[in-house]
SEMIZA-951327 format. One record per residue: y, x negated, z negated of N, C-alpha, C, O in turn; residue in one letter. Coordinates in pm, 1 decimal. Each point is the difference from the previous one (the first is absolute). Layout:
REM residues N
ATOM:Y:X:Z:Y:X:Z:Y:X:Z:Y:X:Z:A
...
//
This chain:
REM residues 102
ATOM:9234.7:-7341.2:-10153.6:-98.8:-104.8:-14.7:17.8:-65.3:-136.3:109.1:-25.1:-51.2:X
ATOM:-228.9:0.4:-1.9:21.3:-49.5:-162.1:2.5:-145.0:27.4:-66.8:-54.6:87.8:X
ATOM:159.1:-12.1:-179.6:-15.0:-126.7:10.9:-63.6:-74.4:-73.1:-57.5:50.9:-96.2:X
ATOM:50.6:-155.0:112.8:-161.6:-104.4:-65.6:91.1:-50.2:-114.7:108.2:58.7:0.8:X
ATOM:-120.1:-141.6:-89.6:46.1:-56.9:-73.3:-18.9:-148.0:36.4:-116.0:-10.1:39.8:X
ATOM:178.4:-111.4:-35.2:-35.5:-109.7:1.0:-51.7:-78.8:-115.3:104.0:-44.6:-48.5:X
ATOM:-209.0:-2.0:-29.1:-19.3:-83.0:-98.2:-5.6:-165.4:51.8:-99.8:-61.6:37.5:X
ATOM:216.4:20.8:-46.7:16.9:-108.4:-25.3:-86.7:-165.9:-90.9:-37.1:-114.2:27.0:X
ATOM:44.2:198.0:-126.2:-95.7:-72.9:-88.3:116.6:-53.3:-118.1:111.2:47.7:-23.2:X
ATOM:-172.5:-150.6:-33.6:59.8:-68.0:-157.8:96.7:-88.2:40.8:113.0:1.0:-48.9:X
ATOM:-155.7:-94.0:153.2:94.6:-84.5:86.7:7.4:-22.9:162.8:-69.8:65.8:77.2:X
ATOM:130.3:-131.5:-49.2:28.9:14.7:114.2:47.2:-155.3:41.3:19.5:-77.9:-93.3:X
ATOM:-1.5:32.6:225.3:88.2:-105.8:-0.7:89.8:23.0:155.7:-22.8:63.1:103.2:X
ATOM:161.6:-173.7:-164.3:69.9:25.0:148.1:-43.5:-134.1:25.4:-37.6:-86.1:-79.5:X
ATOM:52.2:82.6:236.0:-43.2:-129.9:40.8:76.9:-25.6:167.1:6.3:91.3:82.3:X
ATOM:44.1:-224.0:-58.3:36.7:-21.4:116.6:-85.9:-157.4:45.2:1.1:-60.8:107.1:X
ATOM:-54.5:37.1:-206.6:-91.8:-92.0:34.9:-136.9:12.9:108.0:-61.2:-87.8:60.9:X
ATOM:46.4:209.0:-65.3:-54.0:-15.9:114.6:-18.4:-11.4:151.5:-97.8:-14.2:73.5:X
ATOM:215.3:24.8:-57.5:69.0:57.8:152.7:12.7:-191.3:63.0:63.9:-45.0:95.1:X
ATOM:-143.3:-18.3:-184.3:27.7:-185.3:33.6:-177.7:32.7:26.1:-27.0:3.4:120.1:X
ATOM:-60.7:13.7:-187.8:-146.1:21.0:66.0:-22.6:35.0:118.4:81.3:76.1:52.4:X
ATOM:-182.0:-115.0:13.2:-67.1:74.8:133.8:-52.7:77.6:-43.7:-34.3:-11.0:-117.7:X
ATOM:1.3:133.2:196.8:26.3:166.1:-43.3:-169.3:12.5:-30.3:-37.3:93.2:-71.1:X
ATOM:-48.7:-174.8:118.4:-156.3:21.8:-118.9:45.6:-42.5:-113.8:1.8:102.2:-68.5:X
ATOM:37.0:-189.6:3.4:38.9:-54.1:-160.0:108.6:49.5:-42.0:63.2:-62.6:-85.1:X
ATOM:-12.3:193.9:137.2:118.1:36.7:-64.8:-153.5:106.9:-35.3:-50.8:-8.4:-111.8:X
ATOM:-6.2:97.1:211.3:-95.3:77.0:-54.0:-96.5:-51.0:-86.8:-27.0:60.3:-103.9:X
ATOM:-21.0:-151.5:131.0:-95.7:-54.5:-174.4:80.5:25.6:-77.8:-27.9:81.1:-88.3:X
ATOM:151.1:-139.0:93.8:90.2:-9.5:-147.4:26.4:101.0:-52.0:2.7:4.7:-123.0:X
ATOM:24.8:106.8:199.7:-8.7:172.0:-23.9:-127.8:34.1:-42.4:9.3:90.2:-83.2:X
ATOM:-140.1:-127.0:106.5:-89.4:52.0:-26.1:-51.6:-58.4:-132.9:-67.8:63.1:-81.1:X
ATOM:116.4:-218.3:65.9:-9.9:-60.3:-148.0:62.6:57.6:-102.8:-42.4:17.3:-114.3:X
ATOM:147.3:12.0:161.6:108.9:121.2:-108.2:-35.6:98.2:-69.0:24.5:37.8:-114.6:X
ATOM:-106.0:11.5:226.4:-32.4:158.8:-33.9:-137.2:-8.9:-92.7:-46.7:91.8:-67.4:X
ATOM:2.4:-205.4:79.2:-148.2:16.6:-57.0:69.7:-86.1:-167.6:-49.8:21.7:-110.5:X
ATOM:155.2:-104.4:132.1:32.2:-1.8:-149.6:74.7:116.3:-102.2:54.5:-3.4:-110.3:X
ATOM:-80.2:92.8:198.1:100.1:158.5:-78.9:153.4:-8.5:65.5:89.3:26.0:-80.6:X
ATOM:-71.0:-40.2:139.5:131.5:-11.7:39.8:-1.8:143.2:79.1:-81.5:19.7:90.1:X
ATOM:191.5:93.6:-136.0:34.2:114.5:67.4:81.9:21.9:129.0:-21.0:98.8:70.4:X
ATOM:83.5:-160.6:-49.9:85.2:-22.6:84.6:66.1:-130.0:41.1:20.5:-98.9:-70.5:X
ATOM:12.6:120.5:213.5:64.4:-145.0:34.8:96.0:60.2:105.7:-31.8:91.7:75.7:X
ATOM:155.7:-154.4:-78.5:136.0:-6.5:32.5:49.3:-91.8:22.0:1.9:-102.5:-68.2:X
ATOM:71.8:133.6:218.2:47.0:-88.6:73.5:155.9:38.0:61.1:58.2:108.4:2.8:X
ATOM:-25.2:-213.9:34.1:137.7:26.2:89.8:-37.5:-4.6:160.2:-107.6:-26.8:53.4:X
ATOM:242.2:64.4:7.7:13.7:-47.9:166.8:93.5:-106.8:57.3:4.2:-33.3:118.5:X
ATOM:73.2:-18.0:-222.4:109.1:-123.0:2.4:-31.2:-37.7:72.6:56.8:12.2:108.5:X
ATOM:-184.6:-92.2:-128.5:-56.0:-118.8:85.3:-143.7:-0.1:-5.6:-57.7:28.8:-104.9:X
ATOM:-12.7:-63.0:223.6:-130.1:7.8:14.1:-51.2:87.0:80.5:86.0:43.6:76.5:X
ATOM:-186.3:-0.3:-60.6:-86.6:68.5:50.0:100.4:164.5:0.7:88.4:26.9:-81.4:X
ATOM:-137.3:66.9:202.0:86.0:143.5:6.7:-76.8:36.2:-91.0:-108.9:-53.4:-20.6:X
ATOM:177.2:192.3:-75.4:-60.9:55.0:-81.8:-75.7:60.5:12.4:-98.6:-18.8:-71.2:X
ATOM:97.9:124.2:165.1:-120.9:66.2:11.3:-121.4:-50.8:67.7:-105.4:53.4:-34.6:X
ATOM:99.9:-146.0:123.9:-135.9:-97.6:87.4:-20.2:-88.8:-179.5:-101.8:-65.7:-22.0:X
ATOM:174.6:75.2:-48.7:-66.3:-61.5:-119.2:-68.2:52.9:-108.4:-71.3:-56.3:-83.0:X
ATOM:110.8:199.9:98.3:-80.9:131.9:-108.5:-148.7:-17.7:96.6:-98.3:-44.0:-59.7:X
ATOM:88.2:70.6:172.6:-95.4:-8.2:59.9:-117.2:-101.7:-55.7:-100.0:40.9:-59.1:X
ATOM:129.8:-192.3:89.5:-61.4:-71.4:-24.5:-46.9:7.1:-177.3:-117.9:-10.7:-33.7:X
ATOM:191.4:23.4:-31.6:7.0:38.3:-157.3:-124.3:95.2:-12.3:-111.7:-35.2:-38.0:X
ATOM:149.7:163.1:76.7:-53.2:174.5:-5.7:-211.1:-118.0:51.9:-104.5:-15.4:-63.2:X
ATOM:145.7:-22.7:179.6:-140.2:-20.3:16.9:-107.3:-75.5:-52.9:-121.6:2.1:19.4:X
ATOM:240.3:-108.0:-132.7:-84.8:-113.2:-80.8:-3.8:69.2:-111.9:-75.5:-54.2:-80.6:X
ATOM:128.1:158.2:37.5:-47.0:51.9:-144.9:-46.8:121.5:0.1:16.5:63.6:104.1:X
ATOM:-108.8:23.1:-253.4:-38.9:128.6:24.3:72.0:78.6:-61.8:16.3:106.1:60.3:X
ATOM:59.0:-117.9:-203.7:84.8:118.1:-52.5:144.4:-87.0:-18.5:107.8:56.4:18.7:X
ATOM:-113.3:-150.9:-44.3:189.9:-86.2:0.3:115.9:58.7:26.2:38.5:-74.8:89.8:X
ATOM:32.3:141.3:-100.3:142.8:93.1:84.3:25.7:-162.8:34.3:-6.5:-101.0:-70.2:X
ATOM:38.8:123.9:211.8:93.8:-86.1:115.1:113.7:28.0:-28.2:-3.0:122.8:7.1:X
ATOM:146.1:-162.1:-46.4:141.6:39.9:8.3:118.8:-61.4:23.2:54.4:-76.9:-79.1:X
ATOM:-2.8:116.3:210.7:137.1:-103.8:57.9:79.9:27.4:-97.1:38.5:116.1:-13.7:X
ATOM:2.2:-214.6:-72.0:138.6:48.2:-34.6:101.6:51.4:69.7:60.1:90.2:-58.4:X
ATOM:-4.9:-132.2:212.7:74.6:35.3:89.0:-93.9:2.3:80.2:-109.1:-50.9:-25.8:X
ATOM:137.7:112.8:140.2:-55.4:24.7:133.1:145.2:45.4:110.7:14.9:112.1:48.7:X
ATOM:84.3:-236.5:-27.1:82.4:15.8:62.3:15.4:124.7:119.0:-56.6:-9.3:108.9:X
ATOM:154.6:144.0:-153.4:-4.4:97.6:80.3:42.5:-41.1:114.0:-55.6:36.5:103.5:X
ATOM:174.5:-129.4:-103.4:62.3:-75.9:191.0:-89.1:-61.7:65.1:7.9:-25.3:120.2:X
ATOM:-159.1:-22.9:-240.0:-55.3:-84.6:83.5:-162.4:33.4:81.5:-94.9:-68.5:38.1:X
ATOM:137.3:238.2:-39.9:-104.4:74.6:86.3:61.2:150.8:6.6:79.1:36.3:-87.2:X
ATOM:-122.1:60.1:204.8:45.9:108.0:5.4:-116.9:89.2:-55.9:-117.5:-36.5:-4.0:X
ATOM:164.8:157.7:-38.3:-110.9:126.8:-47.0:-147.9:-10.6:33.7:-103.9:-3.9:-65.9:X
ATOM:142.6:0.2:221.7:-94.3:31.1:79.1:-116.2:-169.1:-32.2:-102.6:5.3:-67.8:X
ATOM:133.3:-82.7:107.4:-27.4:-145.9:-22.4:-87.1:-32.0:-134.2:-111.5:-50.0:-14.4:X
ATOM:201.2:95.6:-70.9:-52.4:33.2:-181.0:-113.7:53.6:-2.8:-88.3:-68.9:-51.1:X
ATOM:43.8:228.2:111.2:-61.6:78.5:-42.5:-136.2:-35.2:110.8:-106.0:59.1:-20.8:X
ATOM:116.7:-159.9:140.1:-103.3:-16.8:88.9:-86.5:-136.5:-80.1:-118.3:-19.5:27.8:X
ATOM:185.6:-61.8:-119.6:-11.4:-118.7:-75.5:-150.9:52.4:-117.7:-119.8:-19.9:-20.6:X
ATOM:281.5:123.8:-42.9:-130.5:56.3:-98.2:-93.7:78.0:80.6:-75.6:-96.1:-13.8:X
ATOM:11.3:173.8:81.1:-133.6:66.6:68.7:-67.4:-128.9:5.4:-103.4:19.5:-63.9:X
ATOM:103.5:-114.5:95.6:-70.7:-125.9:9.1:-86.8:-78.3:-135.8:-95.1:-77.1:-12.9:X
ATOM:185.7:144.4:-69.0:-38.3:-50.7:-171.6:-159.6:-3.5:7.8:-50.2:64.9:91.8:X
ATOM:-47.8:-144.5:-191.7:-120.0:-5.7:58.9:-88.0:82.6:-138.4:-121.1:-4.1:-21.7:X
ATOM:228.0:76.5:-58.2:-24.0:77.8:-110.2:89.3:69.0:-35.4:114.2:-45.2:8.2:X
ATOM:-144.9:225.9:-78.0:101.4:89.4:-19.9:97.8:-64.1:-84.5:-33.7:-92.9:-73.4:X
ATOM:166.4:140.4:78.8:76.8:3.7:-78.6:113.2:65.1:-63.7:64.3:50.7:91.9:X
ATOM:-16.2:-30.2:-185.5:86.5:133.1:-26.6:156.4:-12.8:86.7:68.5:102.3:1.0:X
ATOM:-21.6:-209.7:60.4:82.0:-31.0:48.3:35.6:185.2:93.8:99.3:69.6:-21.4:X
ATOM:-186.7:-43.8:95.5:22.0:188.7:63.2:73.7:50.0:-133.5:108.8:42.4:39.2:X
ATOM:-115.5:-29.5:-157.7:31.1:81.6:-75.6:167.5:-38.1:-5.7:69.2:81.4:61.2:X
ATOM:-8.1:-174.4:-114.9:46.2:-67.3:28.6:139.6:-37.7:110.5:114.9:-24.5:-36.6:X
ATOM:-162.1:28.8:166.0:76.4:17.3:115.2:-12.3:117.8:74.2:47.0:11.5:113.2:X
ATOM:-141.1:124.3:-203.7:-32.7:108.1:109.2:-63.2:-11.9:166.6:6.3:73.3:98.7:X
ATOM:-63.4:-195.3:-126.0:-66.9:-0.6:113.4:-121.9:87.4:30.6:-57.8:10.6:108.1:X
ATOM:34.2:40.7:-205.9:-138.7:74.3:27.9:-20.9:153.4:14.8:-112.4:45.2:21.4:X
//
């Protein structure tokens, strides 16, 4: 299987500021991002919101943005758990390439 390339873009931002928003104004704020050129947005799992129920919400407020956990705590889900999270995503993503999920 050939793999995709990710384009990122020129910039990007990390952010933990959002995980303090209610999860519509974390998505405006994702969707304000993306429409100012912003390529990517990156996040942690420290604290806040689980990572992947948060790619979700992300993936669905924007149209090309790469979504990206910085961590996605492996203790803090199993394989199986992980890979039922992502099928849920509400847009493709190269993440299959990646974890061989596909």
């Amino acid at each position: 299987m050939a793999q995709k390339s990710i384009q990122l873009g020129a910039f990007g931002i990390w952010n933990f500021q959002l995980d303090v928003l209610p999860a519509a104004r974390m998505q405006e704020t994702a969707a304000e991002l993306e429409e100012l050129g912003y390529g990517a947005l990156w996040y942690g799992e420290a604290t806040g919101r689980e990572a992947l129920t948060k790619a979700a919400l992300l993936l669905a407020a924007t149209k090309r943005m790469v979504i990206a956990t910085g961590i996605a705590n492996i203790y803090g889900r199993d394989p199986v758990t992980m890979s039922a999270a992502q099928k849920r995503w509400p847009r493709p993503t190269p993440i299959d390439s990646f974890s061989g999920w596909a």
